[in-house]
C-alpha positions as CSV (number, residue, x, y, z in Angstrom):
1,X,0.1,9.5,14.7
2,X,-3.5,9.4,15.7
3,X,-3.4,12.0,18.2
4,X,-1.3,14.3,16.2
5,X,-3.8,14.0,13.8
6,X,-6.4,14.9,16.3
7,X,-4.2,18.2,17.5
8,X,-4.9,19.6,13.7
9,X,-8.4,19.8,14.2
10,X,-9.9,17.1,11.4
11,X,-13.6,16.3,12.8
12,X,-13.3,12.5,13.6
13,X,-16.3,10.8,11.5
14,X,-16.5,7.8,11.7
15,X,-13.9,5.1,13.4
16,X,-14.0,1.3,12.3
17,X,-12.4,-1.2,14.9
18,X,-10.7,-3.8,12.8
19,X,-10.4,-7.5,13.0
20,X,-7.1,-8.4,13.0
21,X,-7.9,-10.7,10.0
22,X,-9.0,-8.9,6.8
23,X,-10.4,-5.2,8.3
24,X,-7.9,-2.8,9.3
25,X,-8.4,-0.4,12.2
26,X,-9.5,3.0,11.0
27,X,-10.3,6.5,12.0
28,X,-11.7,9.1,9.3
29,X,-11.2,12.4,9.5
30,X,-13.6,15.5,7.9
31,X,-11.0,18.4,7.1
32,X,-13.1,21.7,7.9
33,X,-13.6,23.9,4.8
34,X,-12.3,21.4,2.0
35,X,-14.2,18.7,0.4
36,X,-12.0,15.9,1.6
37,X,-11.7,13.3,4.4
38,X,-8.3,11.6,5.9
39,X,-8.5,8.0,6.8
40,X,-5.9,6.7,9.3
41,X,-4.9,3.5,8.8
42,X,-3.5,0.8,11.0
43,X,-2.7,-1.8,8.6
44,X,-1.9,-5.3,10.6
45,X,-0.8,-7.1,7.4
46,X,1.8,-4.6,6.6
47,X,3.0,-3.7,10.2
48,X,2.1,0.0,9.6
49,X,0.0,2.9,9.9
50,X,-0.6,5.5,7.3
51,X,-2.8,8.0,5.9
52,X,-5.5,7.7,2.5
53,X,-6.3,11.1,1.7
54,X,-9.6,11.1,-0.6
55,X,-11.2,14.6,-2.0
56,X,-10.4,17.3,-4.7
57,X,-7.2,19.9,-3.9
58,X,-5.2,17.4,-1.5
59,X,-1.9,19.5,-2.0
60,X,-2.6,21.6,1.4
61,X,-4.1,18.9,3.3
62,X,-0.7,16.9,2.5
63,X,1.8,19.4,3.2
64,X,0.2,20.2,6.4
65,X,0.5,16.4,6.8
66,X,4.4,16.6,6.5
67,X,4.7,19.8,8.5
68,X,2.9,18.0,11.3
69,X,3.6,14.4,11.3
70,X,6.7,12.2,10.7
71,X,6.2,11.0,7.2
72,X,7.8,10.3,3.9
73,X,7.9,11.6,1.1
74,X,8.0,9.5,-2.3
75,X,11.8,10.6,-3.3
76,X,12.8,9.1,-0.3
77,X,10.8,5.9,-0.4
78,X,13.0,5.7,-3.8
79,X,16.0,6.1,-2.0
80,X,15.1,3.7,0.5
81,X,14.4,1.4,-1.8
82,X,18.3,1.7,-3.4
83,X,19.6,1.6,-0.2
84,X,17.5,-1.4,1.0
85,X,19.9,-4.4,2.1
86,X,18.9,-6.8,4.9
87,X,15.5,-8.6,4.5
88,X,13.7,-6.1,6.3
89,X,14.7,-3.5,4.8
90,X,13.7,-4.5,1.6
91,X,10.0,-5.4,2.6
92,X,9.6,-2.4,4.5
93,X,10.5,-0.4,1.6
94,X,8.4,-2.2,-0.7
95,X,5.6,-1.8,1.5
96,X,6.2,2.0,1.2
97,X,6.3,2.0,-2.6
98,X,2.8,0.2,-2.6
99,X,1.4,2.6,-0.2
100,X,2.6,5.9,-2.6
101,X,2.5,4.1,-6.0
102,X,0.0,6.1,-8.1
103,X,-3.1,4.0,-8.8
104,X,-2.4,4.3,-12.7
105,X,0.3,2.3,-13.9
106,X,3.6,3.2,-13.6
107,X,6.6,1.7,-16.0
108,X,9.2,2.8,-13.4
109,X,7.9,1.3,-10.3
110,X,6.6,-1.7,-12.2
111,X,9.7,-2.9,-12.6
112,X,11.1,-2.3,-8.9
113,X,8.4,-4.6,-7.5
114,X,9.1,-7.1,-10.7
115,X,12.9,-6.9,-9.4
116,X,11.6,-8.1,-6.2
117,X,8.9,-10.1,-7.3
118,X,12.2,-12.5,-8.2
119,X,14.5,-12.2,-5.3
120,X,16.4,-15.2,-4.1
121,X,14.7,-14.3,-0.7
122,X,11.1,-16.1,-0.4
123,X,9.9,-13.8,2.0
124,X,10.7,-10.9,-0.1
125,X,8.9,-12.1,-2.7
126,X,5.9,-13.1,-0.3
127,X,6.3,-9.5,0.6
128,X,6.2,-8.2,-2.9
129,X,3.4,-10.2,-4.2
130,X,1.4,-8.7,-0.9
131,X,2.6,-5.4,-1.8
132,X,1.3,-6.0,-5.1
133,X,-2.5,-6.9,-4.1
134,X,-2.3,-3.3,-2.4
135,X,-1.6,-1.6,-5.5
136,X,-3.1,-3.5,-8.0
137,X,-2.7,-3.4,-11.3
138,X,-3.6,-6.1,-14.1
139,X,-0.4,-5.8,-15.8
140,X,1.1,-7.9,-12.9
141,X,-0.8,-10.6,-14.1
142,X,1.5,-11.9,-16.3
143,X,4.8,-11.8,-13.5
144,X,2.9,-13.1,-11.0
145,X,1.7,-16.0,-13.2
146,X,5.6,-16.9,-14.2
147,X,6.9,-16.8,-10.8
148,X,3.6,-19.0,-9.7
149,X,5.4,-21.7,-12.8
150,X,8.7,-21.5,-11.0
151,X,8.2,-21.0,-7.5
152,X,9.4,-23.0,-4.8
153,X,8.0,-21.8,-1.7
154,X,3.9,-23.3,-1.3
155,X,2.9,-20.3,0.2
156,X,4.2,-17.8,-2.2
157,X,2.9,-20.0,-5.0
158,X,-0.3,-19.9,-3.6
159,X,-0.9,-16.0,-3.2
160,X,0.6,-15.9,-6.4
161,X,-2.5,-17.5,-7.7
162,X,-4.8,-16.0,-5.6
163,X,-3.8,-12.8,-7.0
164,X,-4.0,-13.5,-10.1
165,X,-7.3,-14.7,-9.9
166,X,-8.4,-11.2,-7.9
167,X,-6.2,-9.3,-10.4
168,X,-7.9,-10.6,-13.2
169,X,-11.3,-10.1,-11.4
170,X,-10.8,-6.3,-10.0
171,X,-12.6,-4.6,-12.5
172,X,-15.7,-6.9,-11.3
173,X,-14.6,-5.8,-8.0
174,X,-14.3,-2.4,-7.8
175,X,-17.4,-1.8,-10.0
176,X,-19.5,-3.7,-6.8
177,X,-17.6,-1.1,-4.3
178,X,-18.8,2.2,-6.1
């Protein structure tokens, strides 16, 4: 994806070589006569590489995204999700939805990562409750707090609470990253 990024002519700005820990690799991108920048992702914790697009008038910049690159768009991220069966499936698509879901809350993908927030599967819910630090709303506070009471799994239990604790904390958070 990276070099078919490159082939649209974005002026690479800056590139940040992750850690394999906590830092993701990333390359950022200046789009030539529009006030806005591209970051290519590759994310390590989700398995995936994808693109933030930051700026004003995006709607351009994103369709020449999906008339260059293989990508998806959010109607079929839904129907992925529907359609999700095996395990992997149904991480991989939740991984999607946390990647699109709109950074407002949203009743109707709320309750998609709250139906998987309570599979019988402990790695899908290890996998939701990671999905749900990437989109991060407060109102998950109170799910993630009644599946920390009930669950089973130590690890799970223990992002659960770490989350919550970060949740709780995030406007603290993101009023040190302006």
């Amino acid at each position: 994806m990276s070099a078919a990024l490159y082939d649209l002519n974005w002026q690479i700005i800056r590139v940040i070589q992750g850690d394999n820990k906590i830092t993701p690799n990333e390359v950022i991108y200046q789009v030539p006569e529009q006030k806005l920048r591209v970051h290519y992702i590759e994310d390590f914790k989700l398995g995936l590489n994808y693109l933030v697009i930051v700026g004003h008038d995006l709607e351009a910049t994103i369709e020449e995204i999906h008339s260059s690159l293989h990508t998806y768009r959010k109607n079929q991220i839904f129907s992925f999700m529907e359609s999700a069966k095996s395990r992997e499936d149904k991480i991989l698509s939740i991984y999607y939805l946390a990647l699109v879901a709109p950074n407002r809350y949203n009743l109707e993908i709320f309750r998609i990562f709250q139906d998987r927030l309570f599979d019988s599967d402990a790695e899908i819910r290890g996998a939701t409750v990671l999905a749900i630090a990437y989109v991060g709303w407060k109102q998950f506070i109170e799910l993630l707090n009644r599946l920390t009471d009930i669950e089973s799994d130590q690890s799970v239990k223990e992002d659960c609470e770490i989350l919550c604790e970060n949740l709780k904390n995030i406007d603290k958070i993101n009023s040190h990253n302006v």
